[in-house]
C-alpha positions as CSV (number, residue, x, y, z in Angstrom):
1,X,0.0,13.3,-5.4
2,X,-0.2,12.2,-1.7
3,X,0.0,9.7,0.8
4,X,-2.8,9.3,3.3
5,X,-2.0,6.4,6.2
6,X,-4.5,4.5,7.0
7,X,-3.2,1.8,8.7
8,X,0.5,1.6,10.2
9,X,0.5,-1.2,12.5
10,X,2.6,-4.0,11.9
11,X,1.9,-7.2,12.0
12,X,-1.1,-6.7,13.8
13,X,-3.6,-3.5,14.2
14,X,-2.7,-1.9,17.3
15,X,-4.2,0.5,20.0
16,X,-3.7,3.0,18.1
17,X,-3.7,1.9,14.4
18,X,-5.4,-1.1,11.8
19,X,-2.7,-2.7,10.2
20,X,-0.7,-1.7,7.1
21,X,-3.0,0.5,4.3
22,X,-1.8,3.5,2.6
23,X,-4.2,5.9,0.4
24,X,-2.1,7.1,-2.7
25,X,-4.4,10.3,-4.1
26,X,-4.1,12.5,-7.2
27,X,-6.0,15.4,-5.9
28,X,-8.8,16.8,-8.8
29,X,-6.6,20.3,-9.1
30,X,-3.8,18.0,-9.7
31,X,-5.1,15.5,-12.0
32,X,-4.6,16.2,-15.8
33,X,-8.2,15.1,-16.7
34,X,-9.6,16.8,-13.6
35,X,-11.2,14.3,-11.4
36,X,-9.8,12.8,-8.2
37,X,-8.1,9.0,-8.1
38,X,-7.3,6.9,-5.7
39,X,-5.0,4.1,-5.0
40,X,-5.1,2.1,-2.2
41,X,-1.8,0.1,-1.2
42,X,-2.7,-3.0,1.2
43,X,-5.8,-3.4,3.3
44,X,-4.8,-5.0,6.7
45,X,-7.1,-5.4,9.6
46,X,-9.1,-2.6,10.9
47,X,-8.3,-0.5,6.7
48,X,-11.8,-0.6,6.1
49,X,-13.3,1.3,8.9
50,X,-10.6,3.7,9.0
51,X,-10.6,4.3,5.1
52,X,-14.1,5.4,5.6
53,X,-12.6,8.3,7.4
54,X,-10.6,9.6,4.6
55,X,-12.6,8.9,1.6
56,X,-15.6,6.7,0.8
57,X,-14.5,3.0,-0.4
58,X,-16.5,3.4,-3.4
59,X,-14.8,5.6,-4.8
60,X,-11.5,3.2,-4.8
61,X,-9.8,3.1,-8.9
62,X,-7.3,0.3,-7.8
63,X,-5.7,-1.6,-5.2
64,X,-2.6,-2.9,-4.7
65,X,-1.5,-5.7,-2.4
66,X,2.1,-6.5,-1.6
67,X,1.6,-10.0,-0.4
68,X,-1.1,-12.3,1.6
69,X,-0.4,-12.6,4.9
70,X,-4.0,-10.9,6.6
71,X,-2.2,-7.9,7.9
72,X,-2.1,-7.2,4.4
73,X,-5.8,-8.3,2.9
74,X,-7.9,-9.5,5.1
75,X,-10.3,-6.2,5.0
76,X,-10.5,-7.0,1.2
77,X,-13.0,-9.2,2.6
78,X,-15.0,-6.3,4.2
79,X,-15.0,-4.1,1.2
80,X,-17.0,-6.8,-0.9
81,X,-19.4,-6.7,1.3
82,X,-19.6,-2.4,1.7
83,X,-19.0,-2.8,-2.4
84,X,-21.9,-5.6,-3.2
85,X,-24.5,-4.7,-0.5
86,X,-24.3,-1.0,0.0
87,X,-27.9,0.7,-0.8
88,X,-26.9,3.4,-2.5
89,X,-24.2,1.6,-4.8
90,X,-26.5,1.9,-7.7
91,X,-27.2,5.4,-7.8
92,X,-23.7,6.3,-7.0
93,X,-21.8,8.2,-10.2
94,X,-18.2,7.3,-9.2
95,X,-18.7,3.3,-9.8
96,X,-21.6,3.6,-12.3
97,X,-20.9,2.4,-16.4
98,X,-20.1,6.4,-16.9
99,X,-17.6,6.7,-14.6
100,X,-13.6,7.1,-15.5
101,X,-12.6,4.4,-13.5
102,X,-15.2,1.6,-14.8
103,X,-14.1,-1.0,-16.5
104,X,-15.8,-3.6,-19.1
105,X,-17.8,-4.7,-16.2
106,X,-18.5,-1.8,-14.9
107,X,-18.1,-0.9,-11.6
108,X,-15.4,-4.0,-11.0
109,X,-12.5,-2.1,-9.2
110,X,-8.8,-4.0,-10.4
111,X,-7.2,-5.5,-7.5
112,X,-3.5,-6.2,-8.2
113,X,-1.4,-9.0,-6.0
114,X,0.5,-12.0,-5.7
115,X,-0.6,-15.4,-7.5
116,X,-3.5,-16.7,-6.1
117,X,-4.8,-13.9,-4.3
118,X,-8.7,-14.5,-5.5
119,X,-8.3,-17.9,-3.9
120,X,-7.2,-16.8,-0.8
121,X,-9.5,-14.2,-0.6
122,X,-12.3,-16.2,-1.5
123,X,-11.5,-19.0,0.9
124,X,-10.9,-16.0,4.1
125,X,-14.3,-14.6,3.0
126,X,-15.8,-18.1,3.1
127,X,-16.7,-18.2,-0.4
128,X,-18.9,-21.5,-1.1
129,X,-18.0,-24.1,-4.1
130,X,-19.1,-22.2,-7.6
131,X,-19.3,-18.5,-5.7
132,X,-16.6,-15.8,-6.7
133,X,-16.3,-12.7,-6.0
134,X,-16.1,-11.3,-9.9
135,X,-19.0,-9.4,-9.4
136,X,-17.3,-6.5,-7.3
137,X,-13.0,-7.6,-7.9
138,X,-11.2,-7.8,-10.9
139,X,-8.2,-9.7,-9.8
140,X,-4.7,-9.2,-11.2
141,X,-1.2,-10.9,-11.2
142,X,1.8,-8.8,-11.1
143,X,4.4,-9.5,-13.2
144,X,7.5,-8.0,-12.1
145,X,9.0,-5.6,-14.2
146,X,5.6,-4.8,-16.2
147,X,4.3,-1.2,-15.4
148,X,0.1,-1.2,-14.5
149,X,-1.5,2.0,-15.1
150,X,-4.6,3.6,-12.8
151,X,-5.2,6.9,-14.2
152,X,-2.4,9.2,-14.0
153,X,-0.6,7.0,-12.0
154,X,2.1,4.2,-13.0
155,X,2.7,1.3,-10.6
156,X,5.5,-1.3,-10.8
157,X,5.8,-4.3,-9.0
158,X,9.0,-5.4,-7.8
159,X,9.9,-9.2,-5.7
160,X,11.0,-9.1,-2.4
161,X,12.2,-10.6,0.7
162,X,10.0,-12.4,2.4
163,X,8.8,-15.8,3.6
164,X,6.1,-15.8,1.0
165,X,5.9,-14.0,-2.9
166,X,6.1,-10.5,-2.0
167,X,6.0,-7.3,-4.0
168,X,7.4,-3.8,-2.9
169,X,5.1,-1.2,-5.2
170,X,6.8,2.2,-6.9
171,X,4.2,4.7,-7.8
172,X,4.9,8.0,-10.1
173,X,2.4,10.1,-10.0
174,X,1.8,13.9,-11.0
175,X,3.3,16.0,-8.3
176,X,0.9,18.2,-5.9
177,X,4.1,20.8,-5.1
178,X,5.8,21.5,-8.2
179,X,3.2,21.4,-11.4
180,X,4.0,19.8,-14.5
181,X,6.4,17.2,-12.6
182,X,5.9,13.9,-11.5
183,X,7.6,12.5,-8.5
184,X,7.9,8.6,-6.9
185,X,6.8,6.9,-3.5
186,X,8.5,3.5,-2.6
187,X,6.4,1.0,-0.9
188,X,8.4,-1.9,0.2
189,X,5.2,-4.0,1.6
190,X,6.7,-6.7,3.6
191,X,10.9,-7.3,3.2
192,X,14.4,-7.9,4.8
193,X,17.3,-6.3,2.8
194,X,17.5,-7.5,-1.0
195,X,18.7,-5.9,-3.9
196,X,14.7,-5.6,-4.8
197,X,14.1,-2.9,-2.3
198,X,16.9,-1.3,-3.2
199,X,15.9,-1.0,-6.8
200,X,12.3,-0.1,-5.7
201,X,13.7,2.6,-4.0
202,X,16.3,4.0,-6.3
203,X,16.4,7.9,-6.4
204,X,12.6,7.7,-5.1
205,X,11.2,11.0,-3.5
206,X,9.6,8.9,-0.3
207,X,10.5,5.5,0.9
208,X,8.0,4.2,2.6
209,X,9.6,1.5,4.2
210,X,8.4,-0.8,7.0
211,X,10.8,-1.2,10.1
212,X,9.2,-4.3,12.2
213,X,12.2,-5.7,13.7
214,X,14.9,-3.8,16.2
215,X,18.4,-4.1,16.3
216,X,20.0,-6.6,18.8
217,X,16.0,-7.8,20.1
218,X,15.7,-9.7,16.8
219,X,18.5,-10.2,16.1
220,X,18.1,-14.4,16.4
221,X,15.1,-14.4,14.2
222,X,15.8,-16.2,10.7
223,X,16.6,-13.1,8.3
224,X,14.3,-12.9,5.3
225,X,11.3,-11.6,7.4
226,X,11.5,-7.9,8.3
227,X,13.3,-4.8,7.9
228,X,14.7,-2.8,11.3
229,X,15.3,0.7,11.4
230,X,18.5,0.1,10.6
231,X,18.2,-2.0,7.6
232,X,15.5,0.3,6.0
233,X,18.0,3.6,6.7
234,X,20.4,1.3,4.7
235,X,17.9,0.8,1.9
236,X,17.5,4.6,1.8
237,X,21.0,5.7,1.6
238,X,21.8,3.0,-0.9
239,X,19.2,3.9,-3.1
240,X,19.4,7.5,-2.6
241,X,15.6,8.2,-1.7
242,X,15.2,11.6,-1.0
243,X,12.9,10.8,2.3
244,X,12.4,7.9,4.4
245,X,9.0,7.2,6.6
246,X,9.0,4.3,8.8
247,X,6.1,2.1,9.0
248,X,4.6,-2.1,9.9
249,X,5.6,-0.6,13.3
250,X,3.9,-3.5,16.0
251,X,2.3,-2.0,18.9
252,X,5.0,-3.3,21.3
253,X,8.0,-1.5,19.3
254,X,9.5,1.7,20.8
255,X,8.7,3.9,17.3
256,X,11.6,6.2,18.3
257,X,14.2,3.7,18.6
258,X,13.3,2.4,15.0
259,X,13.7,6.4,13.9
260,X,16.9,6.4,15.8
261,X,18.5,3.4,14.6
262,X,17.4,4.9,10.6
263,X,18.9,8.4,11.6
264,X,22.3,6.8,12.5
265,X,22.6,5.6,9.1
266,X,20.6,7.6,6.7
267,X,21.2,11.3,6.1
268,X,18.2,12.5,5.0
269,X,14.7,13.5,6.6
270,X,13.0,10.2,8.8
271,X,9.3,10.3,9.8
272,X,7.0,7.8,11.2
273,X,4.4,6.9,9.8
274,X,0.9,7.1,11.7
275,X,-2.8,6.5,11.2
276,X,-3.9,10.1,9.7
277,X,-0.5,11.6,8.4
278,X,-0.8,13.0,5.1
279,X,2.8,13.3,3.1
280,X,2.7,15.7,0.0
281,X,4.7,14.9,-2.9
């Protein structure tokens, strides 16, 4: 399995980067039953056109949102239109009735979040009274503690910190490095330190962890919010993750001070995460 970045800005897409989206893949040599699946985690502004980039949005199994504030979904919005309106959607085998991934409507892909998020997608799109958006979506609540399965991969929700319902998302996958193993990426989504990110994270083999806020700059903002470098290293060592990557990073952070600040307190290896990186698990 691997991680593809799409999207690391936080907050905000940036210069450089949409906002937060990560492409979780089981490679095809990987997979046991041989075909390719992917997993998308969040889909903040600016996702969609950069998605395109790495792999074509129709061939999506699942995603996952960790919460609705529209660094986080608003490109859902986008992708019903790419999904409904594309030309060649209905000669295309990987969301026809014989594909894998379909489901009893074919060609609906699952999209898992908070309560409410159909509504709140519906009304960002600018659904009108009676419309929905059932045709392409096939939204989903997570229940914490209750594992969803895409394929070979097992997701599980778990609350977090933040000003709104929140989910951090731990993924086990097959692993692309060792065969026959299966291995664990951390998502925290959107958090400040809570014992739910540290139970997301336990003995995971990558943290991705988002590091918005610096130490002593933010220090007067209400806690609950964000994590800093800091606070995610924390998370880390406390849950013994085996690798940390730093992401949610706004365009006006210094990215190596939120490294440094993770370094000082977590002994294992600290990347950044950035639009393009691939991490192999």
């Amino acid at each position: 399995m691997r991680l593809v970045v799409v999207g690391s800005s936080g907050s905000f897409a940036g210069p450089e980067s949409p906002a937060s989206s990560y492409l979780v893949q089981v490679p095809d040599g990987v997979s046991p039953d041989g075909r390719e699946w992917n997993l998308l985690l969040d889909m903040g502004n600016g996702a969609l056109g950069a998605l395109q980039r790495v792999v074509d949005p129709r061939r999506l199994d699942a995603i996952g949102l960790s919460h609705l504030h529209p660094d986080h979904f608003v490109d859902v919005c986008g992708l019903y239109v790419y999904l409904k309106y594309h030309p060649d959607r209905a000669a295309d085998p990987a969301r026809g009735p014989d594909h894998p991934a379909a489901h009893a409507a074919h060609g609906v892909l699952p999209v898992w979040g908070p309560s409410g998020t159909a509504d709140r997608i519906g009304a960002t799109y600018g659904l009108e009274a009676g419309e929905s958006m059932d045709s392409q979506f096939d939204f989903r609540t997570w229940q914490p503690g209750q594992v969803v399965t895409v394929g070979p991969l097992e997701i599980e929700p778990y609350r977090v910190y933040h000003p709104v319902e929140a989910y951090g998302m731990r993924v086990t996958g097959p692993s692309s490095l060792v065969p026959g193993e299966r291995v664990t990426l951390a998502y925290t989504g959107d958090t400040d330190a809570c014992d739910g990110v540290v139970d997301l994270a336990r003995d995971a083999d990558l943290l991705l962890a988002e590091a918005a806020f610096q130490e002593g700059r933010d220090d007067a903002v209400d806690r609950g919010i964000h994590l800093t470098g800091k606070r995610a290293g924390e998370v880390a060592t406390a849950a013994g993750a085996r690798r940390l990557v730093l992401t949610h990073l706004p365009a006006w952070n210094d990215r190596q001070a939120a490294r440094d600040e993770a370094t000082a307190v977590y002994a294992g290896p600290v990347d950044l995460a950035a639009t393009g990186r691939v991490f192999t698990l």
